[in-house]
N, C-alpha and C positions, 0 to 999 in steps of 0.2 A: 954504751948507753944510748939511748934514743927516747926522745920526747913528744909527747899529743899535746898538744897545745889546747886552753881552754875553745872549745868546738870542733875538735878533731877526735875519733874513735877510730883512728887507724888499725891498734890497738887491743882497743876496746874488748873484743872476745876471746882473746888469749889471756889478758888480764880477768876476765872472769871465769875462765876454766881453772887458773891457778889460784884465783881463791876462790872455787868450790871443791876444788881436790883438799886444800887444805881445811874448810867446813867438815867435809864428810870426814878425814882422818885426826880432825883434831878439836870437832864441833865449835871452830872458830869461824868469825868473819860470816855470822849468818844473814845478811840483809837480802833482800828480796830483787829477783832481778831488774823488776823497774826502777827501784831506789838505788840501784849500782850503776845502773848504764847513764842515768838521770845524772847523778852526781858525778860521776866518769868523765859524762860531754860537759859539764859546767866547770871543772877543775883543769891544772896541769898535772900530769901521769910523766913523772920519772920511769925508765923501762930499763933492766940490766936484763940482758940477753947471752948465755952460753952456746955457741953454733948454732945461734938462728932461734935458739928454745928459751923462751922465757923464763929468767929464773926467780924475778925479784920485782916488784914495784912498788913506789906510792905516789896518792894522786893527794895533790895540795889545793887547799883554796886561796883565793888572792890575797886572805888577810894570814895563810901559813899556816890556818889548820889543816892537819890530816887525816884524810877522810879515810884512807887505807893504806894500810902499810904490808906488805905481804912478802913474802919468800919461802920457797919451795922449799921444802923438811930437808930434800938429799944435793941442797946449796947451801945450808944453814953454814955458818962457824963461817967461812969465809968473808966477811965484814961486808954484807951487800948492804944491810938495811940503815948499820950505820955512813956509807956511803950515800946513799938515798935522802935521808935525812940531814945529812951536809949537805946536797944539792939547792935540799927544802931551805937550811940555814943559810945559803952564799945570797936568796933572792929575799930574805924577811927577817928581820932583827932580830924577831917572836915566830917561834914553832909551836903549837899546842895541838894536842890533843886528848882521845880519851880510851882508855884500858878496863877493860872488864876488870872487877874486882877478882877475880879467880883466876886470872891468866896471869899465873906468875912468871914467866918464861917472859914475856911481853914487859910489865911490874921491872923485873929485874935487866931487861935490857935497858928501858930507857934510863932507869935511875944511874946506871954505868956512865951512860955520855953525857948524864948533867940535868937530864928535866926532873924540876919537884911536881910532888903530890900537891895540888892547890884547893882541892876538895873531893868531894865521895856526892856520886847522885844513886840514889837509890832510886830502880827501875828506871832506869836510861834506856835498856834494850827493850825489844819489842818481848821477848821472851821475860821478861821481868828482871833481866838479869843486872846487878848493879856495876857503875864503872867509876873508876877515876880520874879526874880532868886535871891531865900534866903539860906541862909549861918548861919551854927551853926560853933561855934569852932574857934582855933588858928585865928591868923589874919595870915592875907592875906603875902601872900611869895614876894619878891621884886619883881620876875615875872608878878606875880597876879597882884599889884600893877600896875604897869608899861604896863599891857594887856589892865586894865581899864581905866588908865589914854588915852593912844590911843585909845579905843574906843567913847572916850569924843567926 
C-alpha cells in the first residue's frame, strides 16, 4: 500500500488510467478529468499496488467521505476495496458515501461490510444518473438527525 497525502499526485495518473479503463469497460466512475485530478490533490488516495501495477484505490476527504473507490475487474474478489475502506475507517469514526442507483455490484458490496442506505438523490450524476448516499459508522449526530428528518 502506498499513500498521496492531501496535496500530493504522485499517484495521480495511474489512479486515473484505472478508473477510466474501468469507465470505458463498465461505464462507471464517469467524472471529467478536471473534477478527478481537482478532487485527487484535495483528498488522501489509499493505493494497493501488484508488482509495481496499480490495482485498487480510494481517495478520502477529511470528514471520510469517498470520493472514489476503484479496483481493476482482473484484482476483484481478492478483498482490496474492503481493505481500502478499512484504511478509510482506522482514520474516521464515519465513512460515507455515494453509489449509483444501478451499480448493483457496488449496492451489494458495501451493504456486506456494514454501510446503510441513508437516502436516494435523484440526478446526483452529471449524466442524470441517480445515487445512493451510504453511511458506515457511529450513528447519526442529533444534527444529522434532524438535517434528515427536514429533508423528508
Amino acid at each position: 500500500m502506498r499513500v498521496d497525502a492531501p496535496g500530493q499526485k504522485e499517484y495521480a495518473e495511474e489512479a486515473w488510467d484505472l478508473k477510466e479503463q474501468i469507465r470505458v469497460d463498465e461505464g462507471l466512475l464517469k467524472q471529467r478529468r478536471g473534477f478527478f485530478m481537482d478532487a485527487y490533490r484535495r483528498s488522501t488516495t489509499y493505493l494497493l499496488f501488484e508488482n509495481d501495477t496499480l490495482v485498487a484505490f480510494a481517495s478520502t476527504r477529511r470528514d471520510g467521505y469517498i470520493l472514489f473507490l476503484a479496483v481493476s475487474p482482473d484484482a476483484r474478489g481478492k478483498g482490496y476495496a474492503k481493505r481500502l475502506v478499512a484504511e478509510v475507517a482506522k482514520e474516521h469514526p464515519v465513512v460515507t458515501c455515494h453509489a449509483r442507483t444501478t451499480n448493483q455490484n457496488a449496492l451489494d458490496f458495501y451493504e456486506n461490510i456494514g454501510f446503510t442506505v441513508r437516502r436516494r438523490i435523484e440526478n446526483y450524476y452529471e449524466d442524470g444518473g441517480s445515487a445512493f448516499y451510504l453511511r458506515l459508522g457511529e450513528e447519526a449526530s442529533l444534527r444529522e438527525r434532524l438535517s434528515e428528518f427536514l429533508l423528508r
